[in-house]
C-alpha positions as CSV (number, residue, x, y, z in Angstrom):
1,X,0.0,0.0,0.0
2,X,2.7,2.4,1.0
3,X,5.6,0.7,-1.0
4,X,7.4,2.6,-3.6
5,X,7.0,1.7,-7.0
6,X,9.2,-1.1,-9.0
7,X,10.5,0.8,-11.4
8,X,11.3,4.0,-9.8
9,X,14.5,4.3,-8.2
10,X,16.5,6.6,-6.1
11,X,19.3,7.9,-8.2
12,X,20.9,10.8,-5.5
13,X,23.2,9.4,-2.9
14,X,22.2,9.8,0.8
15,X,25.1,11.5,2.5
16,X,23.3,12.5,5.3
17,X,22.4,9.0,6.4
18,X,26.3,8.0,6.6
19,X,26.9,10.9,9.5
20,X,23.7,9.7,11.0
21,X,24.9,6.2,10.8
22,X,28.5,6.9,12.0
23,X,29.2,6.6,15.6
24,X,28.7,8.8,18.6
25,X,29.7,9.3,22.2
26,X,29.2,11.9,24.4
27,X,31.0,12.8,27.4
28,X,29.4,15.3,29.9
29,X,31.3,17.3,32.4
30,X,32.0,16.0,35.5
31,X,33.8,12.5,33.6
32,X,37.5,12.6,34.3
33,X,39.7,10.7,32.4
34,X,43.3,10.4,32.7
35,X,44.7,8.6,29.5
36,X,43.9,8.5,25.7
37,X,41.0,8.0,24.2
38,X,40.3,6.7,20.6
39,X,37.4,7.3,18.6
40,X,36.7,6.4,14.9
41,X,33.4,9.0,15.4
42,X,32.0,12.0,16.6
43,X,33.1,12.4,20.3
44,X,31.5,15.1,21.9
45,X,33.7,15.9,25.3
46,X,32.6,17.9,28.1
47,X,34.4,16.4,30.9
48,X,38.7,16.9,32.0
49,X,41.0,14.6,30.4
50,X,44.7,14.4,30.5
51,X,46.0,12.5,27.5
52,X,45.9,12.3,23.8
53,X,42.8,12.5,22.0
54,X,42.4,10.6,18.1
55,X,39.1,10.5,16.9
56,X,37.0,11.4,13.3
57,X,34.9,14.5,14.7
58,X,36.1,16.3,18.4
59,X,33.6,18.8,19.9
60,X,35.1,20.3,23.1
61,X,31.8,21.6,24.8
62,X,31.9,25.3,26.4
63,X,32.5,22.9,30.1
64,X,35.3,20.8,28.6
65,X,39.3,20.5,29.9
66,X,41.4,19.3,27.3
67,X,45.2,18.7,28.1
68,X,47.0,16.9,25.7
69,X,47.4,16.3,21.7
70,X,44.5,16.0,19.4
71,X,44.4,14.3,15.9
72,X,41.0,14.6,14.0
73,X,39.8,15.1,10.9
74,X,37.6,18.4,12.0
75,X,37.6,19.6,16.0
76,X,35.5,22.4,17.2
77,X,36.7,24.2,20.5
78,X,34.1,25.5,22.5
79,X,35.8,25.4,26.3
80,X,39.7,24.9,27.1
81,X,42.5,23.3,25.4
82,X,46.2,23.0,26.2
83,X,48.2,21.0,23.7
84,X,48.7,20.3,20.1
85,X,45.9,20.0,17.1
86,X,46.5,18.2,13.8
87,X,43.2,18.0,12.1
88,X,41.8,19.2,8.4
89,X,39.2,21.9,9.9
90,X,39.6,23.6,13.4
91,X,37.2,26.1,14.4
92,X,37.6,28.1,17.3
93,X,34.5,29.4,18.7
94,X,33.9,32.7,20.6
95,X,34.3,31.7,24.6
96,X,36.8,28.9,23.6
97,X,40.2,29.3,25.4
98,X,43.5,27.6,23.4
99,X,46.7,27.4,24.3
100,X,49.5,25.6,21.7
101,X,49.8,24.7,18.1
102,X,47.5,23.9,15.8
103,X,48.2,22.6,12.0
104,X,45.4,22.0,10.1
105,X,44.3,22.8,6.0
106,X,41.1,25.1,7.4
107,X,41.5,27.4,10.6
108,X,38.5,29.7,11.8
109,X,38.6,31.9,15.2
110,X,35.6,33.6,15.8
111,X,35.8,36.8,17.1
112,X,36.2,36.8,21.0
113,X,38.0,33.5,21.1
114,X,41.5,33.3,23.8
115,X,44.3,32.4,21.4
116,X,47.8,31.6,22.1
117,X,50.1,29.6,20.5
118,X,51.6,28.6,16.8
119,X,49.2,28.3,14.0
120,X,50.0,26.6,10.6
121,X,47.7,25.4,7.6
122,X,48.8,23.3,4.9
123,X,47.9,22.4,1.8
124,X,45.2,19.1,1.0
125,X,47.9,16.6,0.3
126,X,50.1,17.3,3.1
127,X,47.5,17.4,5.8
128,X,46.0,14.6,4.5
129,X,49.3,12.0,4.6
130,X,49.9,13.4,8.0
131,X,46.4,12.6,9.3
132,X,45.8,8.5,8.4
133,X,43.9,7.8,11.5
């Protein structure tokens, strides 16, 4: 009754579905972990941790501690980091504080952000070897 016809067939990809699909963990304040943490999704951190941090997509939540290095394809600061960023898109929001280096292809700090450190993009290929996670 509600099926879709035979002969009519969906010819544009759904690329929405595969970041629906991928996985997620979220980590609210209060969680302290001292050690690395791996990730081949979208970890959303608002907790401390001391250690290294290698996952697909980082959000650092406005109540998040983050001492250590991060590799990720695309991180978004919104609290505290201390440490080092390799990633292809880092975006620095307004109350985000950041202190280190960052080397990424794609670098945006929003206007009120606390910034201090070494900043370096690269070009697609370079980034890209450097980042196999």
């Amino acid at each position: 009754m509600f099926s879709k016809p035979k002969n009519q067939e969906s010819s544009t990809p759904n690329t929405a579905s595969n970041e629906l699909d991928q996985r997620r963990s979220i980590l609210h304040d209060g969680i302290e972990i001292k050690g690395d943490w791996y990730s081949d999704g979208i970890v959303e951190f608002g907790g401390d941790i001391v250690g290294d941090l290698t996952v697909d997509v980082l959000i650092v939540s406005a109540s998040a501690r983050v001492e250590g290095n991060v590799r990720a394809r695309s991180v978004t600061i919104e609290g505290y980091v201390i440490g080092t960023i390799a990633a292809i898109d880092v975006h620095i929001s307004p109350k985000a504080v950041f202190r280190g280096e960052i080397a990424a292809e794609t670098i945006r700090i929003d206007y009120g952000a606390d910034v201090e450190g070494r900043l370096a993009t690269s070009s697609k290929a370079t980034s890209k070897a450097s980042l196999d996670l």
